[in-house]
N, CA, C and O of each residue as an XYZ file, in Angstrom:
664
protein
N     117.883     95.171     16.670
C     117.888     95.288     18.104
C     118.655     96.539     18.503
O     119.627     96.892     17.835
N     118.184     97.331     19.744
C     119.181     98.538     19.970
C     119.966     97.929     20.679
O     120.188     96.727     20.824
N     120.466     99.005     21.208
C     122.000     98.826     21.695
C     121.307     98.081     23.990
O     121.687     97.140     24.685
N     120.344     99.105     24.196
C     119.577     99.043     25.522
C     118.830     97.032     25.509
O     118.786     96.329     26.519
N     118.390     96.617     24.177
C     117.499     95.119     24.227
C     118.735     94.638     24.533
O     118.944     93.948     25.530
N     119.871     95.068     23.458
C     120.816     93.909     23.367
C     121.047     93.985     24.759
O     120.547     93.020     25.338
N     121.607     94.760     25.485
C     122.212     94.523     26.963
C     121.097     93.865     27.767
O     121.555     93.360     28.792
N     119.939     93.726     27.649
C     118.681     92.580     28.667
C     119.454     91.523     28.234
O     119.752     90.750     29.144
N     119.977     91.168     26.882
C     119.420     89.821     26.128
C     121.038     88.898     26.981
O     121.237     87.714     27.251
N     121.917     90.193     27.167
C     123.555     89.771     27.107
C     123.878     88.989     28.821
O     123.780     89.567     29.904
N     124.255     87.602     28.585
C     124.630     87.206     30.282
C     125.525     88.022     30.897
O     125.289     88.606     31.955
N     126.667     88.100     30.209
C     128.055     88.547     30.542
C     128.266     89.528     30.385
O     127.718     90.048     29.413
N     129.144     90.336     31.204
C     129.401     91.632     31.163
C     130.508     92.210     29.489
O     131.151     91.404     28.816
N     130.441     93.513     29.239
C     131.085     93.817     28.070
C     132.139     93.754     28.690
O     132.483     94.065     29.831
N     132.991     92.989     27.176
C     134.900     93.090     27.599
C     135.427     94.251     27.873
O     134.968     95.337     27.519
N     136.936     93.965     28.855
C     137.384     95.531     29.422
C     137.837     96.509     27.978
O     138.368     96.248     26.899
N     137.293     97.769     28.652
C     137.894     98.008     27.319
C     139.007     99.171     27.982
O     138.479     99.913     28.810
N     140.852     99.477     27.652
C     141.676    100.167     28.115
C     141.351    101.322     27.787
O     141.791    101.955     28.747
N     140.749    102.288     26.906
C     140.751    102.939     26.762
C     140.127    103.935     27.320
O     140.365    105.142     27.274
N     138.962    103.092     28.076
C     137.586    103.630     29.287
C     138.607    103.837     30.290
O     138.507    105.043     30.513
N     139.558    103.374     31.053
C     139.748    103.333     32.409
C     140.937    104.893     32.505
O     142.109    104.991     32.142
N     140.083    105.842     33.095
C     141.198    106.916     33.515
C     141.965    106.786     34.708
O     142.880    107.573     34.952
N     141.756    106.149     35.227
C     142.696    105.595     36.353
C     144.055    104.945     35.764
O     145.166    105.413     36.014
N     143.922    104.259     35.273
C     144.540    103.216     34.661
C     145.213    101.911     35.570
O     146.222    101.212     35.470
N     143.650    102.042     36.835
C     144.392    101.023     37.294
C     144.008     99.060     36.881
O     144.193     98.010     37.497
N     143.443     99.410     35.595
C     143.008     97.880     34.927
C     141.707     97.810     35.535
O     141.074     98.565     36.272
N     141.413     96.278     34.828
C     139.899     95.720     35.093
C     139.834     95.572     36.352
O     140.860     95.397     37.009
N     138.510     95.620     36.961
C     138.349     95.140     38.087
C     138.762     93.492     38.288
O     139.215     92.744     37.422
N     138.489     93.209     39.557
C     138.933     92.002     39.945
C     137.459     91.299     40.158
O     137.418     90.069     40.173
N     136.593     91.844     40.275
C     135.285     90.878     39.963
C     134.577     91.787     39.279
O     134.657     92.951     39.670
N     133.709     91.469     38.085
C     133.017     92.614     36.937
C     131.779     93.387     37.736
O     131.495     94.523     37.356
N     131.012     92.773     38.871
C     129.962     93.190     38.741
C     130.061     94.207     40.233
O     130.979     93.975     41.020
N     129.184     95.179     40.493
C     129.308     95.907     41.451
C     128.581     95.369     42.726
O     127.677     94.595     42.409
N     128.665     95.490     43.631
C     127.961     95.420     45.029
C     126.683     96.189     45.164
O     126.872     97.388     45.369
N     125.183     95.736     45.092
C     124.698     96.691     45.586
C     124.176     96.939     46.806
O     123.339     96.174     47.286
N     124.702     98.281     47.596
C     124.295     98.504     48.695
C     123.077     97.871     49.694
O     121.990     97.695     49.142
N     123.154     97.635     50.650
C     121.339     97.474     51.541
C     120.786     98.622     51.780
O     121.550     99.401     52.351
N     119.639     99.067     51.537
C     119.144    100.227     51.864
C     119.152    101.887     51.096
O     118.826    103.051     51.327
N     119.923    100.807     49.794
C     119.915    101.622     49.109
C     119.147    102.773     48.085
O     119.436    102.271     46.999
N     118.424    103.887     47.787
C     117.428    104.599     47.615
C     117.178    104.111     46.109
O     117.978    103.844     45.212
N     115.531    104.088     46.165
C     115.103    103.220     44.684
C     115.771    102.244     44.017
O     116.185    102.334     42.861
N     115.902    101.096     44.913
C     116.582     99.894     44.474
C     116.035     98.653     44.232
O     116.018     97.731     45.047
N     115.626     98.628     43.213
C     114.566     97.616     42.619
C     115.511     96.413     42.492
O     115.698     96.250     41.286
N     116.035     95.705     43.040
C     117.199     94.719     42.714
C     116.328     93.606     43.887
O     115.907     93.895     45.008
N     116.274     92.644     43.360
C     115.601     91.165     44.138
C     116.957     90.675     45.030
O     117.976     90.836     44.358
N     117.125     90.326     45.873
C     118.284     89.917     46.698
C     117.465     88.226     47.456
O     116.571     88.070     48.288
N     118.192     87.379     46.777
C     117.542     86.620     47.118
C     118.355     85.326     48.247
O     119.016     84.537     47.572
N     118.383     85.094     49.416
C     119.082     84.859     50.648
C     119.367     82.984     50.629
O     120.256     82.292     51.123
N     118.539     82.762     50.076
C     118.358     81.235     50.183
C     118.057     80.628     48.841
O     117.049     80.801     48.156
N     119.260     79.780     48.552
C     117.945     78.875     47.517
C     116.718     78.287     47.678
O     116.234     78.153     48.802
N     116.149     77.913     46.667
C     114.976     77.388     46.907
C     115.027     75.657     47.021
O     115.521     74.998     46.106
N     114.594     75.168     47.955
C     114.521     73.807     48.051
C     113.353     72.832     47.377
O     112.186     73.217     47.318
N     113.757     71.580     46.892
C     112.968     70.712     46.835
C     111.788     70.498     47.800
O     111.909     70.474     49.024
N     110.541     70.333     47.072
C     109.241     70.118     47.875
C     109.297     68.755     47.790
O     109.533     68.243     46.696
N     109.079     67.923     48.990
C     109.022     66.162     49.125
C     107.802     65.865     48.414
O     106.956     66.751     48.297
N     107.579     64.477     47.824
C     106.328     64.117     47.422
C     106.620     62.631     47.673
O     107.445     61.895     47.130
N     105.536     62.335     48.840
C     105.331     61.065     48.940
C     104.449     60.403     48.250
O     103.251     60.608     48.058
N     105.077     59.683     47.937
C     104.421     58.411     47.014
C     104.013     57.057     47.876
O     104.975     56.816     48.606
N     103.374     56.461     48.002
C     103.309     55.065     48.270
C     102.674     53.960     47.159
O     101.511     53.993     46.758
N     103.535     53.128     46.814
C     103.290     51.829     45.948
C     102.678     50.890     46.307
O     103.276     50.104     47.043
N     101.528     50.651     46.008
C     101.070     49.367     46.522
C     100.750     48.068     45.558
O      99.997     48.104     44.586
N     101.341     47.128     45.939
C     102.166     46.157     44.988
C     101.009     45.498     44.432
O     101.335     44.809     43.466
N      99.231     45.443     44.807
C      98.469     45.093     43.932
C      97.953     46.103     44.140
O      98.236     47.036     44.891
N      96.413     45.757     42.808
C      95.285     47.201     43.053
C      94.097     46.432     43.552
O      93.044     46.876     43.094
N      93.968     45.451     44.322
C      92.987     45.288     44.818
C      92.398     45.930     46.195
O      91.362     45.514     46.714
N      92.922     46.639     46.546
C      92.538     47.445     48.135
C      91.747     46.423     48.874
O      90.569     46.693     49.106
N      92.282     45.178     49.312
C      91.335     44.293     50.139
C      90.022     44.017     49.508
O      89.184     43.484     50.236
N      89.729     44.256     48.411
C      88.695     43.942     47.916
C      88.640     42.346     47.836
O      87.522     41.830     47.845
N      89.574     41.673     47.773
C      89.633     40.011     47.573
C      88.771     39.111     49.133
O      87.794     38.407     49.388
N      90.029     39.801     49.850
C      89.805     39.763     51.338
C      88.271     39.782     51.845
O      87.618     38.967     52.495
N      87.912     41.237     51.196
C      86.488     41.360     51.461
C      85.128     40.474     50.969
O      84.018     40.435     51.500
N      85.594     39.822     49.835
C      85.022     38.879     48.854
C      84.662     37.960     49.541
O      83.512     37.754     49.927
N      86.315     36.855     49.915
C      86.231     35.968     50.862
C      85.710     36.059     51.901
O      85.129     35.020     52.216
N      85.592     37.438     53.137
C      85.407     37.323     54.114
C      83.969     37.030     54.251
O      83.466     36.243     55.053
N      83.155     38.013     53.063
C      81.909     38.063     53.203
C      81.051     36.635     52.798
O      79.938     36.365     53.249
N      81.874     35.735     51.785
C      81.180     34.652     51.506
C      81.518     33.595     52.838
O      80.437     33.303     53.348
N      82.526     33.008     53.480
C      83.049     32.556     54.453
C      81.914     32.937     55.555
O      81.315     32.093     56.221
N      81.677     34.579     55.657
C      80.772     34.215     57.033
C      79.257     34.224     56.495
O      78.379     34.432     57.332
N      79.005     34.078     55.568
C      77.599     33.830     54.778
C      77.644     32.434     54.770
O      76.631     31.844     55.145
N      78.862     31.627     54.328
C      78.257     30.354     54.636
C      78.274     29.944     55.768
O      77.156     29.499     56.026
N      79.273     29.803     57.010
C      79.444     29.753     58.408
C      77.962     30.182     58.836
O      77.526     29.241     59.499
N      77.374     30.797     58.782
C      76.179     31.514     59.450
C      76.811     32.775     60.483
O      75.946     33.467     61.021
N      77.695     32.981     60.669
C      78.044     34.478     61.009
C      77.585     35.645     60.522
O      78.324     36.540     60.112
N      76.057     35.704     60.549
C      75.433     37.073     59.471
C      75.984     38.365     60.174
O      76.187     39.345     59.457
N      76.264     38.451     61.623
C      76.432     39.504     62.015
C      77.770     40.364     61.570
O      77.941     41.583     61.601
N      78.722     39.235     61.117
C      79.863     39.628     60.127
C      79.876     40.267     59.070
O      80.700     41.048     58.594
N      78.736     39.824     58.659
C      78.648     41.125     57.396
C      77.945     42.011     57.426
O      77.302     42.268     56.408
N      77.776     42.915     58.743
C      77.718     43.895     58.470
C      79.212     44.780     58.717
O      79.459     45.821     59.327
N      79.837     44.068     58.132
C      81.567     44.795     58.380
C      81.877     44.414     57.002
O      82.191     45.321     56.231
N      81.842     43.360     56.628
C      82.247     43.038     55.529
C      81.775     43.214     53.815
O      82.444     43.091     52.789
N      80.353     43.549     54.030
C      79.986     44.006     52.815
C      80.224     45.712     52.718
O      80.535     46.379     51.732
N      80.034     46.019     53.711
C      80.613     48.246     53.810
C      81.926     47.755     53.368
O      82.358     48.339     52.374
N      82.914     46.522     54.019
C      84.245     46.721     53.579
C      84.591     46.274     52.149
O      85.742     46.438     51.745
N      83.313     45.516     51.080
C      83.845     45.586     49.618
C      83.238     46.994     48.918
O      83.737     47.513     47.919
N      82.250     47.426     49.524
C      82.155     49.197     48.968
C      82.879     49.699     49.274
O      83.021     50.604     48.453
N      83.995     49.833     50.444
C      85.408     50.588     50.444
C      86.439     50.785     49.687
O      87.022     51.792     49.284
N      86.650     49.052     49.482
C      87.376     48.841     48.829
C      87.347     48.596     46.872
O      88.141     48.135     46.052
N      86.055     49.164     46.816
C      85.612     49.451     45.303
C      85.602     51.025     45.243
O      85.926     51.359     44.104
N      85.440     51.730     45.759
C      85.821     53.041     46.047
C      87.119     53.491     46.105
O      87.272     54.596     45.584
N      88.253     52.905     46.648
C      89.555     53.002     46.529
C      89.975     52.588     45.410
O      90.999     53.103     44.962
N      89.451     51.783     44.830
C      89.787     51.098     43.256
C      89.676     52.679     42.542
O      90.687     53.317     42.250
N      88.371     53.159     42.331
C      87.676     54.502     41.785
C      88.602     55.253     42.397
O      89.492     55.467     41.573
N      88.843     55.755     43.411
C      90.384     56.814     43.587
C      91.116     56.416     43.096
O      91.390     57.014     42.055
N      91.641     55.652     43.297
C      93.152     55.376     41.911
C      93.302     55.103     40.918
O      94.321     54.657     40.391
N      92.056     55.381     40.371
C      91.834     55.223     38.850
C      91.397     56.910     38.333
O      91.236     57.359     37.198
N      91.326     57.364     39.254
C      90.995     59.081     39.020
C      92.192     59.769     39.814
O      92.127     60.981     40.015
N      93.063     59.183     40.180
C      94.809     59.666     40.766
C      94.288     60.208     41.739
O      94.890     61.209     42.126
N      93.156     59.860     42.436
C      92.663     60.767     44.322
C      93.591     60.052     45.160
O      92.951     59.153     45.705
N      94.586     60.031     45.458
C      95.859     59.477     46.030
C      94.607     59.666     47.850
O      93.950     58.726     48.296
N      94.647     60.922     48.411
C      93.750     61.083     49.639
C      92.671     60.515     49.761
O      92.028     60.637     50.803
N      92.231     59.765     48.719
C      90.527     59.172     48.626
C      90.729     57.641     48.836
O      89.990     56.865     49.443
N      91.905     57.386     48.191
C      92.684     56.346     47.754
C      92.815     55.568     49.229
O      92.106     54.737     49.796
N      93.705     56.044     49.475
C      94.463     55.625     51.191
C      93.508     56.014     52.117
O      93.984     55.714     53.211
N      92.359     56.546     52.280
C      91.450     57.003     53.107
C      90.265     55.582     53.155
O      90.165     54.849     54.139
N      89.278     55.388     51.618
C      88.742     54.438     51.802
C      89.594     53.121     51.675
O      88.787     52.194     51.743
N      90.812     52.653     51.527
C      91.804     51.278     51.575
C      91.471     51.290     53.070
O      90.775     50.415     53.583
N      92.023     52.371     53.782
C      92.151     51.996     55.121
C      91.276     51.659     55.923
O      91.445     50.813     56.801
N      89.299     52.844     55.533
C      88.636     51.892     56.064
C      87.913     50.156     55.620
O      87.100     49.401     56.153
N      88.668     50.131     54.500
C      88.340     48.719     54.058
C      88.639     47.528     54.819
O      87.941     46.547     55.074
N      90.388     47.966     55.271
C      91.240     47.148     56.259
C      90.236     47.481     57.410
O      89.277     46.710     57.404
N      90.209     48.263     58.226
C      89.459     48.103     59.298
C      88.354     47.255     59.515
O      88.315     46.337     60.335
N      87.114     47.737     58.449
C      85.994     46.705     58.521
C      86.370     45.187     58.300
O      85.699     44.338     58.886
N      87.358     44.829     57.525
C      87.410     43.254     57.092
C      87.886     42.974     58.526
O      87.291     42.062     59.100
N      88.734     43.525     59.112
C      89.587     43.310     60.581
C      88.452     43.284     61.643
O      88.440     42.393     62.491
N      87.589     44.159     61.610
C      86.310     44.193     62.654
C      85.859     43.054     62.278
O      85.960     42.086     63.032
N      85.133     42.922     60.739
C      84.607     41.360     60.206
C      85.331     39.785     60.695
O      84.842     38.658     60.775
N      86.629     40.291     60.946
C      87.687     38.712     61.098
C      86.731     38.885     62.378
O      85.564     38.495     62.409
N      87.565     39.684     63.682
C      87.177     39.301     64.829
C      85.574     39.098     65.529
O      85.312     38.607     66.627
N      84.441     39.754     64.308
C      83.541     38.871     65.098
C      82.987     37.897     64.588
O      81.898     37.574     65.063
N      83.581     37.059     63.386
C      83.450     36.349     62.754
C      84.152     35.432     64.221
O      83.620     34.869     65.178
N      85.605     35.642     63.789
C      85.987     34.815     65.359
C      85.378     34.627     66.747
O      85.707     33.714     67.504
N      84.470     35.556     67.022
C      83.908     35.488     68.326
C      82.694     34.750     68.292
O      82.430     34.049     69.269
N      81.906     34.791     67.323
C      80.810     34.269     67.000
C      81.111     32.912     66.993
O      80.639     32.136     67.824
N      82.061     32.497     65.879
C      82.354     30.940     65.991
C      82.877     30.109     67.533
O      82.769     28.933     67.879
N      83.407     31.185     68.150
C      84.024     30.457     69.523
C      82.726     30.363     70.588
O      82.788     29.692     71.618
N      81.425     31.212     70.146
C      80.366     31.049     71.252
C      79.785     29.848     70.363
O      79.567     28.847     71.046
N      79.531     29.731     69.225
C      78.697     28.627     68.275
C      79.553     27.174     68.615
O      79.077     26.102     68.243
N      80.822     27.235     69.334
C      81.604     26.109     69.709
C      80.987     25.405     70.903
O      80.542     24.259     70.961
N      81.049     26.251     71.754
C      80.835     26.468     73.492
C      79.173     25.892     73.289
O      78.851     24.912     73.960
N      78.339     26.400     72.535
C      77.086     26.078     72.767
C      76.742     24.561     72.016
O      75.770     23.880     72.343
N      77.617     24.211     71.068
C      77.044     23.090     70.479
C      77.791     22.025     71.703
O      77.129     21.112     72.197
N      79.039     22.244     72.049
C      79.981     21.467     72.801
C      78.760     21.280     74.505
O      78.396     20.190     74.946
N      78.489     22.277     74.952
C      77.818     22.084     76.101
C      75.978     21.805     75.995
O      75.319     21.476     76.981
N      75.521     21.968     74.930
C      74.626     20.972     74.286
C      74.645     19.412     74.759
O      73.925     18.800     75.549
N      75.840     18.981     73.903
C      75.954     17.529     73.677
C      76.518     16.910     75.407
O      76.293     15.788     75.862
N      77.256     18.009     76.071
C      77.624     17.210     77.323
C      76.313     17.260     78.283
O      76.204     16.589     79.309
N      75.552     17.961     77.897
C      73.968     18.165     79.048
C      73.074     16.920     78.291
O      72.126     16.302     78.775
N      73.547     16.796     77.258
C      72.677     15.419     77.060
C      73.017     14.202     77.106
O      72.200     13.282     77.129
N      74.494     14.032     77.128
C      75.555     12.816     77.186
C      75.325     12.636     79.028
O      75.530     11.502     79.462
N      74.916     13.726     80.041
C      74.915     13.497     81.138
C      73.949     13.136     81.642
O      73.913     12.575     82.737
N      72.589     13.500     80.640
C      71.428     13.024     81.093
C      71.209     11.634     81.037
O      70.325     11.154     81.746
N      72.057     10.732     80.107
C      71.901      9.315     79.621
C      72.744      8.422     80.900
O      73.811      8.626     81.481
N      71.712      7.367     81.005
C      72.899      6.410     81.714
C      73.119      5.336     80.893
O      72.478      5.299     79.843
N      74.100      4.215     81.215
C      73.905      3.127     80.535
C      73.825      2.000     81.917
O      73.740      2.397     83.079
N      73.864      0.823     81.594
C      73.746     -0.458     82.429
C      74.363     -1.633     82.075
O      74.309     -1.855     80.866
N      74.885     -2.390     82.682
C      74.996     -3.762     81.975
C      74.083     -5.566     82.279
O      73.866     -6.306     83.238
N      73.871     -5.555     81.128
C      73.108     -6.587     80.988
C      73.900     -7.828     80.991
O      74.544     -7.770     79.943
N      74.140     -8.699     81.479
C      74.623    -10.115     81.173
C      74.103    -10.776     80.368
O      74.739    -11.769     80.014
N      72.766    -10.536     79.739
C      71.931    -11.556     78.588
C      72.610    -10.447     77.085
O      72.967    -10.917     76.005
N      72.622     -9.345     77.362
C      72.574     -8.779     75.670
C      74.087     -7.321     75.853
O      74.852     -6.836     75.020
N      73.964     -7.169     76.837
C      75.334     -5.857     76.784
C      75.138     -4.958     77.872
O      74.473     -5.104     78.898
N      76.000     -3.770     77.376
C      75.556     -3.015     77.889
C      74.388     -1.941     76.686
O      74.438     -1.836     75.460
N      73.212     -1.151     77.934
C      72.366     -0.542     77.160
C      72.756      0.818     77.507
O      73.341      1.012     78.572
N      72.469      1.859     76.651
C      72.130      3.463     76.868
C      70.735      3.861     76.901
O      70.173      4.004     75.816
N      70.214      4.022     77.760
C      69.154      5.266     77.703
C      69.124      6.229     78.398
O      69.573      6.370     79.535
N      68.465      7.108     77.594
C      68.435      8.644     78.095
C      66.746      8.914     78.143
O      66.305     10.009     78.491
């Protein structure tokens, strides 16, 4: 190695040596020099700030089913109920949520949380018109039976009871 590599290779400055200093007023009090701002052909990096940590959010999600279960249930529940109009929320929401499975099995973290979320949505659209449907299928069987319970009279008989006809 010359004498020029070795000094790249060296952290620390060379020890004082007395014999260099014609002054003789000793080592400096800090080894290294100041270099000027603005100084002519000064290739020296001056660097103002450290560099900070970049954040990386993570989110854990404590199973890997992305509502896919949810979606399972929801879709068989309003298949048997007769709520067909429910699934059209609920079967898009188990292709969502089989798609989010496939992002996080290929680390698409953005693909991931993108189709989960519309999974949640559709099963959530699926609850409520699953719910709405059943509360009109209530109302109509319930006011059914009272338009025909009103059409009937009964009477009483002293030989056999009372009768109902409608």
């Amino acid at each position: 190695m010359s004498q020029n590599q070795s000094l790249l290779y060296n952290s620390s400055p060379p020890p004082y040596n007395p014999q260099y200093d014609p002054a003789g007023k000793g080592p400096p009090a800090y080894s290294y020099q100041a270099i000027p701002y603005g100084a002519p052909n000064n290739h020296a990096v001056i660097v103002t700030t450290q560099p900070t940590a970049t954040p990386v959010v993570y989110h854990s999600y404590g199973t890997n089913d992305h509502f896919l279960i949810l979606s399972i249930v929801m879709t068989f529940l309003c298949f048997i109920c007769g709520t067909w109009c429910a699934l059209f929320c609920t079967v898009p929401a188990i292709i969502f949520a089989i798609n989010a499975q496939d992002a996080a099995l290929h680390g698409d973290m953005i693909g991931m949380a993108r189709n989960r979320r519309i999974a949640a949505i559709l099963n959530l659209l699926g609850l409520i018109t699953f719910m709405i449907v059943m509360v009109i299928m209530i109302i109509a069987v319930v006011s059914v039976n009272v338009s025909i319970a009103s059409s009937c009279y009964s009477y009483y008989d002293s030989y056999s009871g009372y009768y109902y006809t409608c």
